[in-house]
MIMI-256990 format. One line per 3 residues: number of its first residue (from 0); for each residue x, y, z of C-alpha. Coordinates in pm, whole numbers, always signed. Layout:
BEGIN
NUM	X,Y,Z | ...;
//
This chain:
BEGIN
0	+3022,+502,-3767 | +3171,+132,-3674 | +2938,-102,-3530;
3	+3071,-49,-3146 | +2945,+318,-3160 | +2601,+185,-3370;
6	+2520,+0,-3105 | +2598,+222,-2812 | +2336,+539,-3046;
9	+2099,+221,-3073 | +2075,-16,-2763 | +1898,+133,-2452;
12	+2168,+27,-2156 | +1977,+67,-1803 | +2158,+235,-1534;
15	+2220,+101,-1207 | +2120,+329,-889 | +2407,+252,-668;
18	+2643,+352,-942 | +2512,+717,-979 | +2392,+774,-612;
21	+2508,+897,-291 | +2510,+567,-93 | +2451,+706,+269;
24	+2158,+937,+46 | +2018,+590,+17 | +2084,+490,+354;
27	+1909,+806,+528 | +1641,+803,+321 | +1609,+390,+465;
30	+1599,+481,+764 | +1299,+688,+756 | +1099,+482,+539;
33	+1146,+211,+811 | +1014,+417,+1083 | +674,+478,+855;
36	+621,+123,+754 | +700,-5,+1110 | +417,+194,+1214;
39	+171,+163,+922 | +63,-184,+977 | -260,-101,+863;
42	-453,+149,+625 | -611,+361,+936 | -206,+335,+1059;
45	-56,+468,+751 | -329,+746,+692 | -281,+813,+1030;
48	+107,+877,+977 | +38,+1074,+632 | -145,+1334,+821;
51	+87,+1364,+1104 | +402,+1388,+791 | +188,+1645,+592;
54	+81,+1880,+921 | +416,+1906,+1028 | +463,+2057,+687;
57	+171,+2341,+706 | -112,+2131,+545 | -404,+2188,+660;
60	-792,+2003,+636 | -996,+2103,+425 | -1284,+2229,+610;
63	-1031,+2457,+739 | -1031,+2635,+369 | -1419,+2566,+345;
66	-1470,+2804,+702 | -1203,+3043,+564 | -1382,+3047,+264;
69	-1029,+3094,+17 | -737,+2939,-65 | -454,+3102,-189;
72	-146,+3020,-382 | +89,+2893,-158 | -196,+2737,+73;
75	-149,+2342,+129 | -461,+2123,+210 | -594,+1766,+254;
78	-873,+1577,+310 | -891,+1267,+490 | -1148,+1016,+416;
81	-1278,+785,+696 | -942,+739,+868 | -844,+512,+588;
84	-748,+720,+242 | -659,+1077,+151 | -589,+1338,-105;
87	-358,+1625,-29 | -249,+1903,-290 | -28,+2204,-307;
90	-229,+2511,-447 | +78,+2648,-707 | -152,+2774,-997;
93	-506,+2740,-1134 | -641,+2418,-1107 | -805,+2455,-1448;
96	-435,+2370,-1579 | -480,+2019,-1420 | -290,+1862,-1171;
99	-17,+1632,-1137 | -143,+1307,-886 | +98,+1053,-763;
102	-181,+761,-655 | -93,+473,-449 | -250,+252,-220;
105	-227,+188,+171 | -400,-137,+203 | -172,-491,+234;
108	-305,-841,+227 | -361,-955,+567 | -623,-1130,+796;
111	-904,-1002,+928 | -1066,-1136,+1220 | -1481,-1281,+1133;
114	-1766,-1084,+1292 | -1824,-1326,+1566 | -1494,-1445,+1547;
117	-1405,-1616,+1925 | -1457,-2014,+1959 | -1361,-2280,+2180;
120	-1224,-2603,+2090 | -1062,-2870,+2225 | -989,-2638,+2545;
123	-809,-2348,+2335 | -953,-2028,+2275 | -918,-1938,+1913;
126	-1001,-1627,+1676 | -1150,-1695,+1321 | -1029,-1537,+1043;
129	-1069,-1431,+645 | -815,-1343,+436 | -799,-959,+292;
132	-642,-1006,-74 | -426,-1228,-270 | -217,-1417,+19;
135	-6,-1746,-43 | -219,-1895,+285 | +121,-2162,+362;
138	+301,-1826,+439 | +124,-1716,+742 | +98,-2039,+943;
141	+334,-2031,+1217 | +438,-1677,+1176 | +409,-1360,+1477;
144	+118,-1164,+1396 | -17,-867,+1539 | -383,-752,+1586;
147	-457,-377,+1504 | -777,-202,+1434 | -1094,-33,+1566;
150	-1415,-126,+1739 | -1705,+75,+1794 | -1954,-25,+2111;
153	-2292,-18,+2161 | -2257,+321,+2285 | -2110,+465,+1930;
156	-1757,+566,+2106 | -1463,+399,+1885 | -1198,+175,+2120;
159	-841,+173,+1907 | -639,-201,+1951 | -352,-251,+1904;
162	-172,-604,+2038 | +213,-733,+1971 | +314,-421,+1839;
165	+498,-367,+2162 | +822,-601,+2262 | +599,-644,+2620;
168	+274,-732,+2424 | +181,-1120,+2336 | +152,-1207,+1971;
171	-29,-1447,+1796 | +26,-1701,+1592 | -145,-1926,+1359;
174	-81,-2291,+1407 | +50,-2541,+1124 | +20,-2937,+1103;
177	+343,-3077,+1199 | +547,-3261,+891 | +454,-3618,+1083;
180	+143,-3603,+1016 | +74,-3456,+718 | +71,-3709,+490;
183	-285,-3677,+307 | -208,-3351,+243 | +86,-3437,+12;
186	-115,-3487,-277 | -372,-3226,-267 | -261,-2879,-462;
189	-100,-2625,-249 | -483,-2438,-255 | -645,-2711,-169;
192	-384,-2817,+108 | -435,-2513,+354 | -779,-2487,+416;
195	-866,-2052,+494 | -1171,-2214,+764 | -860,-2369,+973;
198	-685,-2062,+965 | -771,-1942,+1333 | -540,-1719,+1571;
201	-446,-1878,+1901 | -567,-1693,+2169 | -514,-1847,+2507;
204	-615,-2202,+2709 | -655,-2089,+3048 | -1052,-2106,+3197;
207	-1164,-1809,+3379 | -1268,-1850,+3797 | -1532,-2026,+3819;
210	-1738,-2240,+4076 | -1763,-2574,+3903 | -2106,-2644,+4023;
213	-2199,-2360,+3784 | -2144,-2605,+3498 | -1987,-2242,+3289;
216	-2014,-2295,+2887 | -1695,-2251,+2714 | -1513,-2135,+3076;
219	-1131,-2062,+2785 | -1319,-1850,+2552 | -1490,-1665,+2861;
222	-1202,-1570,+3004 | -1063,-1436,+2631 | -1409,-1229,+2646;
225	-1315,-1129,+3006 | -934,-1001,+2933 | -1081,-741,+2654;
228	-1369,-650,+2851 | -1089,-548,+3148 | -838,-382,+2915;
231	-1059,-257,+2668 | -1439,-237,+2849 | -1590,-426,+2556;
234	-1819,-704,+2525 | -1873,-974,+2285 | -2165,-811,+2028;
237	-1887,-523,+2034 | -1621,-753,+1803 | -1923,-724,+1524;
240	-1886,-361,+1475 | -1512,-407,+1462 | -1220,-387,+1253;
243	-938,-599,+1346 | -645,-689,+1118 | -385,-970,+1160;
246	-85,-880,+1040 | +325,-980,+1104 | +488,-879,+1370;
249	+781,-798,+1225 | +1009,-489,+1198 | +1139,-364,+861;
252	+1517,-534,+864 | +1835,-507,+619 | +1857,-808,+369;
255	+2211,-935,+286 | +2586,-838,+408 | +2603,-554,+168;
258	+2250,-405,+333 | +2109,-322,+8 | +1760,-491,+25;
261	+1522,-435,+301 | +1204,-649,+384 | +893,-585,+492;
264	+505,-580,+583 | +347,-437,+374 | +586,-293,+69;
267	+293,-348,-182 | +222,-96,-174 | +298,+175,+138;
270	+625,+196,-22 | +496,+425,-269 | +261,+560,-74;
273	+605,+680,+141 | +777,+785,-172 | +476,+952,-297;
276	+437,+1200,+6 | +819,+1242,+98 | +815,+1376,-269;
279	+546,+1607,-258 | +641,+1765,+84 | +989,+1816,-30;
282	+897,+1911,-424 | +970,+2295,-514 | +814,+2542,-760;
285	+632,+2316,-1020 | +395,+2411,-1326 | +85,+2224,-1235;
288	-43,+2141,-862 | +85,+1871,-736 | -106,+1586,-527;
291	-104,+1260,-341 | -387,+1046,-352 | -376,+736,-126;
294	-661,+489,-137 | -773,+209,+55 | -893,-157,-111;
297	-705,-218,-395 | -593,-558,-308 | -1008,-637,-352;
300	-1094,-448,-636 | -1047,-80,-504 | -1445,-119,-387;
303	-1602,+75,-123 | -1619,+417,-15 | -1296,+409,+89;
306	-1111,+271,-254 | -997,+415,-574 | -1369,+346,-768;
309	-1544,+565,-486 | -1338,+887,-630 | -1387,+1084,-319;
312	-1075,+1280,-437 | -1285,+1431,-700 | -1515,+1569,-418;
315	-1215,+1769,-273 | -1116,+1858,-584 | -1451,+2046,-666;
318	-1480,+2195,-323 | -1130,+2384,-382 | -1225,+2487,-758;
321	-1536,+2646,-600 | -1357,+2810,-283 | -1034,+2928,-512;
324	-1181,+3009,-861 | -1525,+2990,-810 | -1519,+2703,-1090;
327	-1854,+2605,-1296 | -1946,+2200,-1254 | -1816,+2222,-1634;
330	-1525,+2367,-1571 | -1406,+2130,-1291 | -1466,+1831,-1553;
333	-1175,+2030,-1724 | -969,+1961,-1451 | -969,+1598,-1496;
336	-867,+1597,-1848 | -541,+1877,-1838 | -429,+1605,-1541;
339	-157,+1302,-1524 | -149,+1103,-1353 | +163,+845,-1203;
342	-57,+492,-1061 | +210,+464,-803 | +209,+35,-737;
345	+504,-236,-727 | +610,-454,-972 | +736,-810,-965;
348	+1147,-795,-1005 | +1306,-1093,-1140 | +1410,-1352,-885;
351	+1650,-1558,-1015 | +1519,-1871,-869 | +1198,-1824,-1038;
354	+1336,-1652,-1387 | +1056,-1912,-1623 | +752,-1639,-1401;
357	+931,-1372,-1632 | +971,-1254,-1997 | +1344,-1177,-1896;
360	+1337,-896,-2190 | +1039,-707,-2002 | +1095,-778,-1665;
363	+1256,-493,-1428 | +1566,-565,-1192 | +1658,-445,-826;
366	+1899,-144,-797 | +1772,-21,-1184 | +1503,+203,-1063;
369	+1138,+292,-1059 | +981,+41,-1288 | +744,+230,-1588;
372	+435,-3,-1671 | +286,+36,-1966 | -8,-204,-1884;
375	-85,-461,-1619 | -415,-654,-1601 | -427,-1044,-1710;
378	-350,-1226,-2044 | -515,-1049,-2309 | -459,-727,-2112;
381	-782,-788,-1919 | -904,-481,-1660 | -585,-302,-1775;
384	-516,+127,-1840 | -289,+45,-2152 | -165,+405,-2196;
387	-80,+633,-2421 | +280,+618,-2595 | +245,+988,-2553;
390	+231,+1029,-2239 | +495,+723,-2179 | +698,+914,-2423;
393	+684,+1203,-2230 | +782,+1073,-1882 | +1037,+823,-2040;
396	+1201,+1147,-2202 | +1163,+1382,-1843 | +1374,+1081,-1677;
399	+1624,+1015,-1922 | +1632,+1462,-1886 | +1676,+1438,-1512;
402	+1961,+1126,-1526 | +1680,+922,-1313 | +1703,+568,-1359;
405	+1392,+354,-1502 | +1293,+59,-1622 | +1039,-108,-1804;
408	+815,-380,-1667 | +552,-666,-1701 | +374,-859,-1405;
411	+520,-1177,-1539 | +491,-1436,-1833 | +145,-1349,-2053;
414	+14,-1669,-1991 | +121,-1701,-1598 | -158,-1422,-1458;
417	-121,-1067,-1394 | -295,-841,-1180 | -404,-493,-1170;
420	-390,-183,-1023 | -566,+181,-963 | -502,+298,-1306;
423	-792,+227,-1481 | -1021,+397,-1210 | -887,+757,-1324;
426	-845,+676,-1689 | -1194,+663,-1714 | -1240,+1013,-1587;
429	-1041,+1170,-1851 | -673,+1107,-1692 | -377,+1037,-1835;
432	-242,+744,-1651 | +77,+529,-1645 | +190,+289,-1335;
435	+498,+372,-1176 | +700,+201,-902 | +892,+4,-696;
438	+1008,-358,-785 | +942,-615,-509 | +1076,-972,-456;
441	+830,-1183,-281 | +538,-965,-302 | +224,-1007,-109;
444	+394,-1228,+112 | +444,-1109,+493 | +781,-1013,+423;
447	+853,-866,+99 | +1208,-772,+2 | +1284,-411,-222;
450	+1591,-271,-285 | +1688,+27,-81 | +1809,+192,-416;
453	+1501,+180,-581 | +1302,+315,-286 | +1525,+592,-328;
456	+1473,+643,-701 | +1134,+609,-678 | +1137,+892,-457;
459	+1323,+1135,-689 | +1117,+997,-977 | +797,+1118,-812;
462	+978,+1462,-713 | +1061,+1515,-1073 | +758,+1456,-1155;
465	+552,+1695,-942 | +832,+1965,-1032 | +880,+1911,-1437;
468	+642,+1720,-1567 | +431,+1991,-1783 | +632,+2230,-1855;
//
């Protein structure tokens, strides 16, 4: 054996998606995606969409199994948890065989609007806000944003907002210090420069009728308070019991004259969310059940009853083992440990103008596929799932079986940061767990670019996954 064939036995060489793929595959597949994560602007937006995608593919609530009182093989069912996160699973086999989960999360950074959140100064109405996750705050001055959520009033009925979405609707927008002026701040660090207390939607500088001897307090923000109690009947204790988001008002767009990239809201991490359910609606005959589990929160810690620590997924889980098997508590724990499962989350692709973030060696690439992640957390591995070479063995070798095209990844340099993701939340139930998916440029920014190619791949990845991976 000369050293030319040595070398192509020894050296992994990564394969390129647009080389092996059907391009207008890719390009349909685009298309769709963009219509979901124009919509899903929000966590209540995407679950929303999830159960309109899985219904129109015969999947059915729960409770409609629990008043049945069976499920059979065959039977499709999911459970949605407080508008904002859900589990859905295909009933193949017995569950006692375990299940194969593709997990991802449906929560973005973003801004949410304070409890009391209208003020008046300087004769413009103005919205506070707080920042939801790790956001760069320079991005979002000066930027369209859009305000979507929920408020419930005194009287317990829930009002649904939702304001710049359409091309009629005003936008917001939240106001920079021009270049002229700024010169104290060019010293300070780039944290310390952009104060979060300043960051405060405009909202309108026109007073509201009024007969001046009346001497009215605050006559802008009135009128604001006036406008939402017209459109929406609601008052100004109402915005407490509320959940408004701030979040771009921008559409999902092409990147580049080839058209291979796309940005976006809200990639991190709805695009594997999409992925995740396209593949499990579409996946055939496979040996274990599979299931999509999307969770809210992970861009704070996965907290709440809504995120991935709550494990209301498990709750479903033992309400089907009881309706189709009539499984023992015991029993169901043997659920958890016969399962995999994929932690579907993005991964920081090299850019090249910022190649010294990235061991170059470890790093994934656009157009090369789903990224494989053997760890994440920070430095030493901190708050990490580390997994098991098994079970990276065993997906790295079901890829390579089914020609799909992977890569290997790191969240940057050891020393730079890191970050997490769901992983370790199921790990510690018994799990098998390894992260899995798409590489971003630009992540948690408003608009984060992914490769159109990889979106693709990711898809097939999961597929092959729910269909193979077990057997």
């Amino acid at each position: 054996m000369n050293l030319s064939e040595l070398e192509k036995k020894l050296t992994r060489k990564q394969k390129n998606v647009w080389s092996k793929r059907n391009k207008e595959d890719i390009e349909k597949y685009s298309r769709q995606y963009k219509a979901f994560i124009d919509f899903s602007k929000t966590e209540r937006k995407a679950a929303k969409y999830a159960v309109q995608m899985l219904e129109k593919y015969d999947f059915k609530p729960l409770s409609y199994y629990e008043e049945k009182g069976k499920i059979e093989k065959g039977d499709k069912v999911y459970y949605l948890n407080r508008d904002k996160s859900l589990f859905a699973l295909k009933y193949n086999s017995s569950l006692k065989d375990g299940i194969n989960i593709v997990g991802a999360h449906i929560d973005s950074p973003r801004f949410d609007l304070k409890p009391e959140p209208i003020i008046e100064d300087e004769n413009i109405a103005m919205a506070k806000t707080h920042y939801y996750g790790g956001v760069k705050k320079y991005q979002w001055f000066n930027i369209p944003l859009e305000l979507h959520g929920v408020v419930i009033k005194s009287d317990g009925s829930k009002i649904e907002v939702s304001i710049g979405e359409d091309e009629n609707d005003p936008i917001f927008v939240i106001s920079d210090l021009l270049p002229h002026l700024d010169s104290d701040l060019s010293n300070k660090k780039v944290s310390d420069a952009f104060e979060a207390e300043k960051m405060n939607l405009l909202l309108g500088t026109i007073s509201i009728s009024y007969d001046e001897d009346n001497n009215v307090k605050n006559p802008i923000k009135l009128n604001i308070l006036n406008i939402l109690n017209e459109k929406y009947g609601l008052v100004e204790e109402d915005l407490i019991s509320a959940e408004l988001e701030a979040v771009p008002a921008l559409k999902a767009r092409d990147v580049g004259l080839d058209r291979s990239l796309m940005a976006s809201y809200g990639h991190d991490d709805r695009v594997c969310a999409y992925t995740a359910l396209t593949a499990l609606l579409d996946s055939k005959e496979s040996v274990k059940n599979p299931a999509v589990l999307l969770v809210d929160k992970e861009e704070i810690g996965s907290t709440g009853n809504t995120g991935a620590r709550n494990h209301f997924w498990m709750y479903a889980l033992s309400k089907l083992a009881t309706i189709s098997e009539k499984m023992l508590p015991i029993e169901i724990e043997n659920i958890f440990i016969n399962s995999t499962l994929l932690s579907a989350d993005v991964s920081a692709a090299i850019d090249p103008n910022y190649k010294e973030a990235h061991d170059l060696s470890n790093a994934p690439k656009l157009g090369y596929g789903i990224t494989l992640m053997k760890y994440t957390g920070s430095r030493g591995k901190g708050g990490t799932n580390d997994a098991n070479a098994e079970l990276v063995g065993k997906i790295r070798n079901l890829f390579n079986l089914e020609n799909i095209s992977w890569q290997i990844g790191e969240l940057g340099k050891v020393d730079r940061g890191g970050g997490g993701t769901i992983a370790l939340f199921f790990s510690d139930k018994g799990l098998d767990v390894l992260d899995a998916g798409v590489p971003l440029l630009g992540m948690h920014s408003p608009y984060e670019v992914a490769s159109k190619a990889d979106i693709y791949e990711t898809y097939l990845a999961y597929k092959t996954f729910f269909e193979k991976f077990g057997k």
